[in-house]
TINUVO-679137 format. One record per residue (C-alpha): x, y, z negated; residue number from 0. Coordinates in nm, 2 decimals. Last residue first. Layout:
+--------+--------+--------+-----+
!     px !     py !     pz !  nr !
+--------+--------+--------+-----+
!      X !      Y !      Z ! NUM !
...
+--------+--------+--------+-----+
***
This chain:
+--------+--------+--------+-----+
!     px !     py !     pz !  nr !
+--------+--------+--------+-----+
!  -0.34 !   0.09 !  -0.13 ! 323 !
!  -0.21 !  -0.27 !   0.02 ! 322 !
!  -0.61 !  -0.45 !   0.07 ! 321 !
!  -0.57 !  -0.72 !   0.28 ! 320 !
!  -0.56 !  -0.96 !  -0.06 ! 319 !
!  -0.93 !  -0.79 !  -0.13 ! 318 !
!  -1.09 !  -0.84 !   0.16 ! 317 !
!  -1.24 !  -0.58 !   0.41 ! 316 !
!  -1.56 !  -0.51 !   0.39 ! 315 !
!  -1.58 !  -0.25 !   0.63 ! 314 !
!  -1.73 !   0.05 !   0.44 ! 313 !
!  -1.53 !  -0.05 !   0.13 ! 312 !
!  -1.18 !  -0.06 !   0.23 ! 311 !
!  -1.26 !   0.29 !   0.44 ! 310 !
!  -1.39 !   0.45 !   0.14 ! 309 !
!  -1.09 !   0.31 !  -0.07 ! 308 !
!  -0.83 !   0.42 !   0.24 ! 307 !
!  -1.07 !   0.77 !   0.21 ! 306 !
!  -0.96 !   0.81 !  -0.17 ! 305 !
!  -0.61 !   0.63 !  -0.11 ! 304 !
!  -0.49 !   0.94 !   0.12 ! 303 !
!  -0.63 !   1.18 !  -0.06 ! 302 !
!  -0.44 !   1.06 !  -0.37 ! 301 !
!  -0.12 !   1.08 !  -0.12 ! 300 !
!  -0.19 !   1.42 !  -0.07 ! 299 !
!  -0.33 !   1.53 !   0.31 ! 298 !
!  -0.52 !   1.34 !   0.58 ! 297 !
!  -0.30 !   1.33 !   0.89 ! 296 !
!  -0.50 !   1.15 !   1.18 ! 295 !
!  -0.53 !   0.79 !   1.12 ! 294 !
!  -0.21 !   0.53 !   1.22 ! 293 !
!  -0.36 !   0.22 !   1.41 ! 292 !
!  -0.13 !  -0.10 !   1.42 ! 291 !
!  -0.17 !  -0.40 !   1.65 ! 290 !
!   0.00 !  -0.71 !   1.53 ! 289 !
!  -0.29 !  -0.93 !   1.65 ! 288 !
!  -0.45 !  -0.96 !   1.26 ! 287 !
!  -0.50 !  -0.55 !   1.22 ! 286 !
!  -0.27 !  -0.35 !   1.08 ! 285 !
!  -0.44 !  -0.04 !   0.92 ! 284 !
!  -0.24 !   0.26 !   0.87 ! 283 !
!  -0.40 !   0.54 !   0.64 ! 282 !
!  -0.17 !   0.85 !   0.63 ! 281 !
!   0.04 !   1.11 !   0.40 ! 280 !
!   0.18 !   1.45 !   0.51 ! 279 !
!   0.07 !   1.75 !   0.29 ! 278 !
!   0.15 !   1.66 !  -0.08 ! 277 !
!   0.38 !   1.36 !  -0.03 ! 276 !
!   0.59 !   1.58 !   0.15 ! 275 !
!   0.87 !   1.49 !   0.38 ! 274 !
!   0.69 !   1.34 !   0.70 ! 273 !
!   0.41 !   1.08 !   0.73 ! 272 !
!   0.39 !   0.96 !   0.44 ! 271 !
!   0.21 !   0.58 !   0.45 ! 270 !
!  -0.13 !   0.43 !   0.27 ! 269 !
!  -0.24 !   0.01 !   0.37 ! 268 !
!  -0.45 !  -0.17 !   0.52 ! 267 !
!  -0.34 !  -0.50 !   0.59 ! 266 !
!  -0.47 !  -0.78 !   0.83 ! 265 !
!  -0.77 !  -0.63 !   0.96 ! 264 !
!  -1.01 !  -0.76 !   1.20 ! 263 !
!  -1.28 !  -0.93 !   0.99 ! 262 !
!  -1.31 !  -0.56 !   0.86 ! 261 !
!  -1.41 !  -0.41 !   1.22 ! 260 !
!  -1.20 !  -0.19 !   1.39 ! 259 !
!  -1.30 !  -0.08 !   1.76 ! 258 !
!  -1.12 !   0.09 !   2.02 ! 257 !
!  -1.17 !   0.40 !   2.26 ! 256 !
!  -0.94 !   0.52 !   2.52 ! 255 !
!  -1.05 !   0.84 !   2.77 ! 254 !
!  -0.87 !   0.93 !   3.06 ! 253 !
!  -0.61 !   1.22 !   3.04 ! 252 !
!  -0.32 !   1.03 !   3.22 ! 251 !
!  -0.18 !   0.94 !   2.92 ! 250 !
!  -0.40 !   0.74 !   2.83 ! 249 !
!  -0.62 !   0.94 !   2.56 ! 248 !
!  -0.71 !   0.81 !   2.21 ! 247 !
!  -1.11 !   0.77 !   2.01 ! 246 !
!  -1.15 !   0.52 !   1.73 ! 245 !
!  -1.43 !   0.40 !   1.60 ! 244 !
!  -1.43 !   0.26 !   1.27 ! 243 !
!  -1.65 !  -0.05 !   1.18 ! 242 !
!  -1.90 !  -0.18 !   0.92 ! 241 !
!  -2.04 !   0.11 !   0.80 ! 240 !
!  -1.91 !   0.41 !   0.99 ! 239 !
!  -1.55 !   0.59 !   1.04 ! 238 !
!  -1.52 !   0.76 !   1.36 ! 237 !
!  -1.16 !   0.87 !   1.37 ! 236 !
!  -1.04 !   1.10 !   1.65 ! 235 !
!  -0.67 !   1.01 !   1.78 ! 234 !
!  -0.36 !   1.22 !   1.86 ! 233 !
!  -0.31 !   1.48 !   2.14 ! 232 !
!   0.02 !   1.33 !   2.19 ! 231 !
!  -0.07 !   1.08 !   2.47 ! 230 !
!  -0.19 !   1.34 !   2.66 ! 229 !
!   0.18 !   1.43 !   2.77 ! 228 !
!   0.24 !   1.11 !   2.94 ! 227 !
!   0.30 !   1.17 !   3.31 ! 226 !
!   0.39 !   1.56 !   3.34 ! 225 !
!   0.56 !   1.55 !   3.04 ! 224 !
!   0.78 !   1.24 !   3.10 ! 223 !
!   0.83 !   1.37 !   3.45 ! 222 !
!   1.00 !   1.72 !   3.28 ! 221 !
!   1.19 !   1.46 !   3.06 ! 220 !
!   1.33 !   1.28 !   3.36 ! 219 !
!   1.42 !   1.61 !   3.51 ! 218 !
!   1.60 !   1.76 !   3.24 ! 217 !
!   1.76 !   1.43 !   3.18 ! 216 !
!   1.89 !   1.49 !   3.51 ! 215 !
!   2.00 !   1.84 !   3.50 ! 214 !
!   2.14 !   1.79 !   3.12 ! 213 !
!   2.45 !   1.58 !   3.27 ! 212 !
!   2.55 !   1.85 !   3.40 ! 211 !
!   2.59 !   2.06 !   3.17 ! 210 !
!   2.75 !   1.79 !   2.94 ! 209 !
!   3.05 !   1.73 !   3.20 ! 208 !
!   3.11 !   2.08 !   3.20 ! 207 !
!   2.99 !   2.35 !   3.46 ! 206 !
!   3.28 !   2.55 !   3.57 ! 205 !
!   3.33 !   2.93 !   3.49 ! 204 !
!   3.21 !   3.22 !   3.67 ! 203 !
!   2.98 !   3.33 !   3.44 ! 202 !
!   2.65 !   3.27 !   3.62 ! 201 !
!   2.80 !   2.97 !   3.75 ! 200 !
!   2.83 !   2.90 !   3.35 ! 199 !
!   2.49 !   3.01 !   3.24 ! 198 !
!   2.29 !   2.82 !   3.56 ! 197 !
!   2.47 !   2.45 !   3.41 ! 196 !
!   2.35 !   2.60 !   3.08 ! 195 !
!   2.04 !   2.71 !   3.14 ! 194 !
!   1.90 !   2.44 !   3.36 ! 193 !
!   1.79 !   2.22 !   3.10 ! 192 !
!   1.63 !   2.48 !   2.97 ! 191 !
!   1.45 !   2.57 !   3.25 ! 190 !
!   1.32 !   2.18 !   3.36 ! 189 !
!   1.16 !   2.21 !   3.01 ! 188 !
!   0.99 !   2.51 !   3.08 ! 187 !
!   0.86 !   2.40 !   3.44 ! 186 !
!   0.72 !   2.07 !   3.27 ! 185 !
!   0.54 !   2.24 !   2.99 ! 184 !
!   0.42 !   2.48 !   3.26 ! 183 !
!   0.32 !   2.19 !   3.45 ! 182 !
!   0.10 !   2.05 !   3.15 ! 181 !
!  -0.04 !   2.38 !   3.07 ! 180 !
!  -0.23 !   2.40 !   3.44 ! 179 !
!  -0.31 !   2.03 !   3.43 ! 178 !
!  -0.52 !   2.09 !   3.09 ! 177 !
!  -0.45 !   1.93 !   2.83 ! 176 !
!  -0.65 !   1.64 !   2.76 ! 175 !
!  -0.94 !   1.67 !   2.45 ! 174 !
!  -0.96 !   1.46 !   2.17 ! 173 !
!  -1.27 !   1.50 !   1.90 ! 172 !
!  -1.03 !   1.67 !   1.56 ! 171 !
!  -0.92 !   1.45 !   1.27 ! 170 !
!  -1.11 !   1.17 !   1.05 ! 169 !
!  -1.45 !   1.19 !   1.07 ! 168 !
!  -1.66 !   1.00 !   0.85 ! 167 !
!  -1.99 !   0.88 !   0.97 ! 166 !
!  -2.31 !   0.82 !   0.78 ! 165 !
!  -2.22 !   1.12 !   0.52 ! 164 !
!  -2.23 !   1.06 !   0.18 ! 163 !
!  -1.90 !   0.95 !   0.16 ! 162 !
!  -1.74 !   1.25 !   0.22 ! 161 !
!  -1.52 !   1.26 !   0.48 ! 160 !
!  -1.67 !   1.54 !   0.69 ! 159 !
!  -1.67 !   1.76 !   0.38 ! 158 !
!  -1.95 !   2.04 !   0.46 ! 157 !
!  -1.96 !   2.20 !   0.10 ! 156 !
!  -2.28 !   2.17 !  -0.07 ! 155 !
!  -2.35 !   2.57 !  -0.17 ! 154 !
!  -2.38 !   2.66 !  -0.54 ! 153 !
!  -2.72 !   2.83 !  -0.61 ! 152 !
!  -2.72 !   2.81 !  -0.97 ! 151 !
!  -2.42 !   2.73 !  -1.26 ! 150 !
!  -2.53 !   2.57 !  -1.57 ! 149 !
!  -2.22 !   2.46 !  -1.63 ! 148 !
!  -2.29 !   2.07 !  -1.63 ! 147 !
!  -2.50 !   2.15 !  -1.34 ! 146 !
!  -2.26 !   2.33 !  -1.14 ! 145 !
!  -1.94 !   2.04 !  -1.24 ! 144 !
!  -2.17 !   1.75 !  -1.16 ! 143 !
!  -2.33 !   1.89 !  -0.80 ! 142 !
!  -1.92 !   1.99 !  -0.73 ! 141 !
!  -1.83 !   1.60 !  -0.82 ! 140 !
!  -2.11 !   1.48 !  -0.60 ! 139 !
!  -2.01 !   1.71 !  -0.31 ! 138 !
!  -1.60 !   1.62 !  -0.32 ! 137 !
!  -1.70 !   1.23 !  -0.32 ! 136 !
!  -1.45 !   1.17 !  -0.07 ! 135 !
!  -1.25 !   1.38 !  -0.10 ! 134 !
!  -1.09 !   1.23 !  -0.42 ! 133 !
!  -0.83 !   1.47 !  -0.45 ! 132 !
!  -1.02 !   1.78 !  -0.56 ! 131 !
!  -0.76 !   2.07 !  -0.48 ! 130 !
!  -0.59 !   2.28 !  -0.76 ! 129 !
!  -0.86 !   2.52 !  -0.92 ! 128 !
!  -0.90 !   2.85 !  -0.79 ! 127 !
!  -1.02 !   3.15 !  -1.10 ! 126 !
!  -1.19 !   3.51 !  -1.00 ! 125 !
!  -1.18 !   3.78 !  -1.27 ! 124 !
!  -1.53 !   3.93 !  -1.27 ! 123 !
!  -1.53 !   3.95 !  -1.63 ! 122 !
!  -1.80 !   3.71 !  -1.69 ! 121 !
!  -1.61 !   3.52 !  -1.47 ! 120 !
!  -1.61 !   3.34 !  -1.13 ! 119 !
!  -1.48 !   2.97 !  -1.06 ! 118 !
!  -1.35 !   2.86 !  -0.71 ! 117 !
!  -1.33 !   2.51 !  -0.70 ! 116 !
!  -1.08 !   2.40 !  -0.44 ! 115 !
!  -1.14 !   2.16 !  -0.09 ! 114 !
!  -0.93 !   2.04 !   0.11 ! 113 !
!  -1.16 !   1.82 !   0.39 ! 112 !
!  -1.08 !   2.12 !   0.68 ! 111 !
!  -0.69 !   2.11 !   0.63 ! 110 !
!  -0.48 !   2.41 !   0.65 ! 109 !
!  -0.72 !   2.71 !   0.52 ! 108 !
!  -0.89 !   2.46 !   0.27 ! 107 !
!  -1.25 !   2.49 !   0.20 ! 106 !
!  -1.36 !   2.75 !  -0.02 ! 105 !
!  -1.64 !   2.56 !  -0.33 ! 104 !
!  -1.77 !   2.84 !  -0.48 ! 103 !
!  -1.91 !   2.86 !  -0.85 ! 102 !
!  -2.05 !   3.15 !  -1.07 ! 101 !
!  -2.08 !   3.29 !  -1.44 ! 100 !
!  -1.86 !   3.10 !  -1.63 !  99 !
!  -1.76 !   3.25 !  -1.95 !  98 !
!  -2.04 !   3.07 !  -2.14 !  97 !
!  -1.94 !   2.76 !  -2.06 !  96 !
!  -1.56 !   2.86 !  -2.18 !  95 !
!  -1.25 !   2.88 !  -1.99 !  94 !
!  -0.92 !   2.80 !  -2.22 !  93 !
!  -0.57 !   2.89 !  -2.11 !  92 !
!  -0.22 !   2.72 !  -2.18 !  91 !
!   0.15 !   2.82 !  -2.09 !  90 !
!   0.36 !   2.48 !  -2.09 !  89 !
!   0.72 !   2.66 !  -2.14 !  88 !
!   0.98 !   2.66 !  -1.88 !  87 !
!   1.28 !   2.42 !  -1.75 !  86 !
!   1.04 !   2.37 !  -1.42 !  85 !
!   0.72 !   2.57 !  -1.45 !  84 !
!   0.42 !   2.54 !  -1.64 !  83 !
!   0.06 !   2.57 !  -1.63 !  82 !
!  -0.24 !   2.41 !  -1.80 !  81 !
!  -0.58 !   2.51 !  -1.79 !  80 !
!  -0.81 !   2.37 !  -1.98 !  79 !
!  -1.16 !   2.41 !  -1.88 !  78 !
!  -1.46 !   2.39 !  -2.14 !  77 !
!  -1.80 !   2.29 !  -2.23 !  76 !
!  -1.87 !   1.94 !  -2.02 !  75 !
!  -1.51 !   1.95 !  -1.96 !  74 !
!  -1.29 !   2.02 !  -1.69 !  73 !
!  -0.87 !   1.98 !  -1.74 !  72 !
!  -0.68 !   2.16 !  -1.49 !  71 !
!  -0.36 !   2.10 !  -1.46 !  70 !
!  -0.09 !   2.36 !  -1.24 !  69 !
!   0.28 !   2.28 !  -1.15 !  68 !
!   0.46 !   2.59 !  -1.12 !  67 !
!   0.67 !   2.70 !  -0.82 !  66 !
!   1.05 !   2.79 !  -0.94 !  65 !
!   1.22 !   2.45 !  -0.75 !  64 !
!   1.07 !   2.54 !  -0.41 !  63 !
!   1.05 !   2.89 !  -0.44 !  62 !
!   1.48 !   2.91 !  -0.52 !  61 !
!   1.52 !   2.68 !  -0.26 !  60 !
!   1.31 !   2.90 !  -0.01 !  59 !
!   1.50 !   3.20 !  -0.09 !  58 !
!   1.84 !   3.03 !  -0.07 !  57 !
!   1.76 !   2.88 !   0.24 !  56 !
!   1.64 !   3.20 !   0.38 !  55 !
!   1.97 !   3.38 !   0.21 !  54 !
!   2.20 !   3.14 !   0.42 !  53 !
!   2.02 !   3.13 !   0.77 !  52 !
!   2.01 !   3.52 !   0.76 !  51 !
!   2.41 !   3.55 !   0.65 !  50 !
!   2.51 !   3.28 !   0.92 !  49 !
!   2.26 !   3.48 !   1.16 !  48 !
!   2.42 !   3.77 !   1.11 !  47 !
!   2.81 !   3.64 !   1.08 !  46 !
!   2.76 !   3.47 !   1.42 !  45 !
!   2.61 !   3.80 !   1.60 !  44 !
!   2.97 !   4.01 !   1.46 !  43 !
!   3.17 !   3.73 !   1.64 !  42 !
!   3.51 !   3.73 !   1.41 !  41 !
!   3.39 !   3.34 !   1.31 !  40 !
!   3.44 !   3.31 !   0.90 !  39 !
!   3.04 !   3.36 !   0.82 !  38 !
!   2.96 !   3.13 !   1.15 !  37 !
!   3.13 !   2.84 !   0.93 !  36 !
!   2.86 !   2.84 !   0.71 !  35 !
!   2.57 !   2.81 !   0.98 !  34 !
!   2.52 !   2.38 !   0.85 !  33 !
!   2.51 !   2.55 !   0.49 !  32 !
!   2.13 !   2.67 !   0.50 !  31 !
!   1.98 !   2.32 !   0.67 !  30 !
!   2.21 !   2.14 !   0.38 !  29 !
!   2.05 !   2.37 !   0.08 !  28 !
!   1.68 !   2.30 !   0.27 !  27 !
!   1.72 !   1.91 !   0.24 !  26 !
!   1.85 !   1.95 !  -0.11 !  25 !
!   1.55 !   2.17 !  -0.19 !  24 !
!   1.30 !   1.92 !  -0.07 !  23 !
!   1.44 !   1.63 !  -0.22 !  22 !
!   1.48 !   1.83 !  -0.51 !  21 !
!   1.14 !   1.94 !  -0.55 !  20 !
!   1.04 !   1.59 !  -0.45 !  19 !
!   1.22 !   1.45 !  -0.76 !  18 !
!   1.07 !   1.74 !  -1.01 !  17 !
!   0.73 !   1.60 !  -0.90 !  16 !
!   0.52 !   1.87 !  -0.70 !  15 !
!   0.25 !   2.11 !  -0.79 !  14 !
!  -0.10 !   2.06 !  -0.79 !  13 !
!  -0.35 !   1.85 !  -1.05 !  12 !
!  -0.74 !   1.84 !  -1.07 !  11 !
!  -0.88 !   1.66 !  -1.40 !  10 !
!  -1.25 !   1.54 !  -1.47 !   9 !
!  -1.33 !   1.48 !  -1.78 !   8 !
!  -1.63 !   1.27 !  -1.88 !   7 !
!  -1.43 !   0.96 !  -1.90 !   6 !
!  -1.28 !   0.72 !  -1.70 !   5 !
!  -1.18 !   1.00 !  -1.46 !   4 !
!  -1.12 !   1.01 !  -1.10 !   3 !
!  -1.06 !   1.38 !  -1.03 !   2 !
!  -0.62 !   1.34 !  -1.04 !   1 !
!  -0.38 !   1.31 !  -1.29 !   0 !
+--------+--------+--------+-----+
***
């Protein structure tokens, strides 16, 4: 379920699909049971941190499959709230008009275009909705919900994807590190590749094939650093009618901008970045030369599609192009 209704509802949704939850808590179970065999070592430090790494994973296992999935369900008169989690009951809660007394619109503490509804009661209790997921028409759906519940003086949230703006950002404006924090990158890296080789002599004993192998990868990676560590400061999105302008850095810190334009694009398409639908998903755009451009990290996949929609329509780009 997400905000984009064919009817006068409009429905928010959070919590994960049973097969992600498992995903995720496989993938934390097998972290956990990797420092099993420190628990039958006879090194007192070992059986710590095998006990540590253990009940974490436990712990976050145990979150991961116990964390409700929430509904919400807005009306013109009412809000159903659904909540329930896994192998429990659906526990059920209605909001009426009247109830309602005031609306905030927090943005999120993670991502800047996350936004919740934050409802206030006649009781004072305070209710958070799940996030909007189209983002990009988060200030026409807050305008609908505050005048549909006769709720005044409800702030426009700053959205800097919402469609009503001229230009969509997507990410933060690039800035190169400075040459002061790029050499002690370099110096730390250089360090630890040391350690070992330096840990051994220290000790008496002598350096193994491994150890010294490390001192000149250490040094090629500490070059790698020094030469190209800009290039992971990401990209700045410009999105405007008709093109997107996109803003990099070389690696030596010197500015790099490029231009989409629709007539350009080959396939534009949404991707996850990373393990969670929820947090880590992308718009990639391949353009007819073969060149790819991956946006800054935008949130939920249905995030994802909402600016990827906006995107599809500011440039014009043509229907059989269009993968979302």
């Amino acid at each position: 379920m997400d905000d984009a209704t064919t009817s006068n509802d409009i429905r928010l949704r959070e919590g994960a699909s049973i097969a992600q939850r498992l995903v995720m808590a496989g993938f934390a179970a097998a972290v956990a049971l990797c420092f099993t065999p420190g628990l039958f070592t006879h090194e007192t430090l070992e059986v710590i941190i095998s006990v540590v790494a253990l009940l974490l994973g436990a712990v976050f296992v145990g979150a991961v499959m116990l964390a409700p999935a929430v509904v919400w369900i807005i009306t013109p008169d009412e809000i159903l709230i659904g909540q329930q989690r896994p192998f429990g009951r659906l526990r059920t809660r209605i909001v009426t008009r009247d109830d309602i007394t005031g609306l905030q619109v927090p943005g999120g503490k993670t991502a800047k275009a996350r936004f919740q509804l934050a409802f206030t009661l006649a009781s004072g209790e305070r209710l958070t909705s799940p996030p909007i997921s189209d983002v990009t028409h988060v200030r026409e759906t807050v305008a609908r919900i505050a005048a549909q519940f006769d709720v005044p003086d409800v702030d426009a949230p700053v959205n800097p994807l919402d469609a009503s703006n001229p230009e969509m950002h997507l990410g933060e404006p690039v800035e190169p590190f400075s040459v002061r924090d790029i050499r002690i990158a370099a110096l730390i890296v250089v360090a630890l590749s040391a350690a070992p080789y330096a840990y051994r002599l220290w000790r008496g004993l002598p350096p193994s094939l491994v150890d010294i192998m490390l001192l000149p990868l250490g040094a090629i990676a500490a070059f790698a650093v020094h030469r190209y560590a800009n290039l992971v400061t990401g990209a700045f999105w410009i999105i405007r009618q008709g093109d997107i302008h996109v803003e990099r850095l070389w690696g030596d810190g010197t500015p790099r901008a490029d231009h989409i334009e629709g007539r350009d694009v080959k396939a534009i398409t949404v991707e996850r970045r990373g393990r969670s639908e929820d947090e880590h998903c992308i718009v990639v755009i391949r353009l007819q030369s073969g060149h790819r451009f991956r946006s800054p990290r935008i949130g939920s996949r249905l995030e994802a599609r909402a600016v990827g929609a906006e995107i599809v329509r500011r440039l014009g780009i043509a229907p059989e192009n269009n993968q979302i």
